[in-house]
C-alpha positions as CSV (number, residue, x, y, z in Angstrom):
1,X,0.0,0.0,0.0
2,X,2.8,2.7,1.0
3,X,5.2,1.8,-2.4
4,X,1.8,2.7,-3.8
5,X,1.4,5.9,-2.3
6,X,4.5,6.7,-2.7
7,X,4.5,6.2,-6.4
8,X,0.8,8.6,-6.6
9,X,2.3,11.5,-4.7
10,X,5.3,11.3,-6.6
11,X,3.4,11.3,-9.8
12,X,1.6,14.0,-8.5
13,X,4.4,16.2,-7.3
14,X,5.1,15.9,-11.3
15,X,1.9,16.8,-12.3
16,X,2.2,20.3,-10.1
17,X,5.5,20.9,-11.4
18,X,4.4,20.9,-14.7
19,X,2.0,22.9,-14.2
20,X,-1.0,20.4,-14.4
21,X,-2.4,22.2,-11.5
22,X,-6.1,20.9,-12.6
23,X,-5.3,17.3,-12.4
24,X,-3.5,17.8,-8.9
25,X,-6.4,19.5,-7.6
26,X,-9.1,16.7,-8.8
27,X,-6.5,14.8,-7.1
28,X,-6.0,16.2,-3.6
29,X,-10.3,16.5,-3.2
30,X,-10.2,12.7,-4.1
31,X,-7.8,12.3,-1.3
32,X,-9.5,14.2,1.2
33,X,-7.7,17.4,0.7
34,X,-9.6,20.8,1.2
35,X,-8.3,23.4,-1.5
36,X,-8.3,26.7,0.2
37,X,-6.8,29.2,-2.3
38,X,-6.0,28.0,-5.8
39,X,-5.0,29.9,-8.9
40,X,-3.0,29.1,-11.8
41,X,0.5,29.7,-10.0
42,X,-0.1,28.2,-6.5
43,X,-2.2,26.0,-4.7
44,X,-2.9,26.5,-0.9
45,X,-4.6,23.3,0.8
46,X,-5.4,21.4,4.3
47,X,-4.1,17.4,3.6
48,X,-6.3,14.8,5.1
49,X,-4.5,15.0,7.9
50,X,-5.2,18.6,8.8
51,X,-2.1,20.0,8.1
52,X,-2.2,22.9,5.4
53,X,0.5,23.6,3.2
54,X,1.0,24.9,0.0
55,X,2.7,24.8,-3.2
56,X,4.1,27.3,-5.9
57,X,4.8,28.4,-9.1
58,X,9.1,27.7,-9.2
59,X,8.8,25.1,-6.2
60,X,11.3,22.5,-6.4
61,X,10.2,18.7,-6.4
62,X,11.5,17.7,-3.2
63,X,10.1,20.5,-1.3
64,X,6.5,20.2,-3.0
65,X,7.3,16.2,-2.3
66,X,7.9,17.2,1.7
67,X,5.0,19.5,1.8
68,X,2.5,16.9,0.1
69,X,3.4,13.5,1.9
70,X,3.3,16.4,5.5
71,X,-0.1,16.8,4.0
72,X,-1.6,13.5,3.7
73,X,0.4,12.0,6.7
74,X,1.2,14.5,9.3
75,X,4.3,14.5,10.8
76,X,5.1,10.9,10.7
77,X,5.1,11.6,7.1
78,X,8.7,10.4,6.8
79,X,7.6,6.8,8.4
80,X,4.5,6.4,6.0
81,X,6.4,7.3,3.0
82,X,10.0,6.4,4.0
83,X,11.2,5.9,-0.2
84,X,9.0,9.3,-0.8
85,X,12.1,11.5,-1.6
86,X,14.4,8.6,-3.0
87,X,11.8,8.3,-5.7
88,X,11.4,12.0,-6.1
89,X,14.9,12.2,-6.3
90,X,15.6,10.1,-8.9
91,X,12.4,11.0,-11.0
92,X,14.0,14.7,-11.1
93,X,17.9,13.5,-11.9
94,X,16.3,11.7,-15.1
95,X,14.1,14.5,-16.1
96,X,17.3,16.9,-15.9
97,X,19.2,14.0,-18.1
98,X,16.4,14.2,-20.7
99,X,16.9,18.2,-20.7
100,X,21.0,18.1,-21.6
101,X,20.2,15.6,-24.3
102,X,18.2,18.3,-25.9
């Protein structure tokens, strides 16, 4: 169940970062998630857990990663999702290989 998790928020940290801010949100109110200020550069939102956060326009993935799985989990967020920014981490190093090959 977590690796599966894991995978979805790091699929969606993508989505935000690429500006698929529409699919994210359909996303966080199908987890739970109360969107409490949303426009086309930044999201602001209270995870199923209660804790709000939010993301921007420029954020990096591991940060919007942190703030997400903080989110959905609280602050055992690290325990629930302890490969959260391994896989984060290495999504983003091969998205920045793709880019020099260009």
């Amino acid at each position: 169940m977590t690796d599966k998790a894991e995978d979805r928020i790091v699929e969606m940290t993508f989505k935000f970062i690429d500006g698929n801010t529409e699919e994210f949100a359909e996303w966080l109110q199908k987890i739970g998630a109360t969107i409490k200020r949303r426009s086309k550069d930044e999201i602001i939102f209270d995870g199923p857990s209660g804790v709000g956060t939010g993301l921007f326009k420029g954020i990096d993935p591991i940060n919007a990663a942190v703030c997400i799985g903080f989110a959905v989990a609280g602050v055992f967020w690290l325990f629930v999702f302890p490969n959260l920014l391994k896989k984060v981490e290495k999504e983003w190093k091969e998205r920045l290989k793709q880019r020099r090959r260009i």
